[in-house]
C-alpha positions, 0 to 999 in steps of 0.5 A: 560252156560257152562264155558271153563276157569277161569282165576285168576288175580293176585289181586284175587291170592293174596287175596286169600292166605290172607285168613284163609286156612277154607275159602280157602278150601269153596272157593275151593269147591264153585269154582268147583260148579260155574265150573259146573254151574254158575248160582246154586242157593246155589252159589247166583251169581248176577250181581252188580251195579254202579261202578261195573255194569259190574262185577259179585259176588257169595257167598262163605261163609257168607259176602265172595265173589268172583267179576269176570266177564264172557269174552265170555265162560271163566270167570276171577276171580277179587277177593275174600274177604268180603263185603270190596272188592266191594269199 
C-alpha cells in the first residue's frame, strides 16, 4: 500500500512536542519508514480492538505508539505517546 499524505491532527501535534526530543527523533525516522511502507515488520503496525476498532498503531520505541487511521491513500495520525493514550 502506498501512502499519498500523512495528515496530523492537532492532538497528535501536541503530544508530540510533549515528548523527550529522543523520542521525537525515533518517531521521526519510523514516520519516514511507515511512508515508505506501512506494513514493515520492525514498525509492528496492528489494527486495535473495542472502542478503537477502527484505528490503527505502530510501534515507535518501547511502550511509544502512534494511533492513526488510513482514509483511502492517506493516512491521519491521531497521536503518539505510550500505552496511555489508547484509553
Amino acid at each position: 500500500m502506498e501512502i499519498s499524505r500523512i495528515y496530523y491532527h492537532p492532538q497528535f501535534r501536541k503530544s508530540f512536542f510533549d515528548l523527550s526530543k529522543e523520542i521525537q527523533k525515533v518517531a521521526k525516522i519510523k514516520i519516514i519508514l511507515f511512508k515508505n511502507n506501512p506494513f514493515t515488520p520492525s514498525l509492528k503496525t496492528h489494527k486495535l480492538f473495542g472502542k478503537l476498532k477502527k484505528h490503527w498503531s505502530f510501534t515507535v520505541k518501547g511502550q511509544y505508539r502512534i494511533i492513526f487511521v488510513f482514509n483511502d491513500n492517506n493516512v491521519i495520525f491521531l497521536d503518539i505517546g505510550p500505552h496511555d493514550i489508547y484509553k
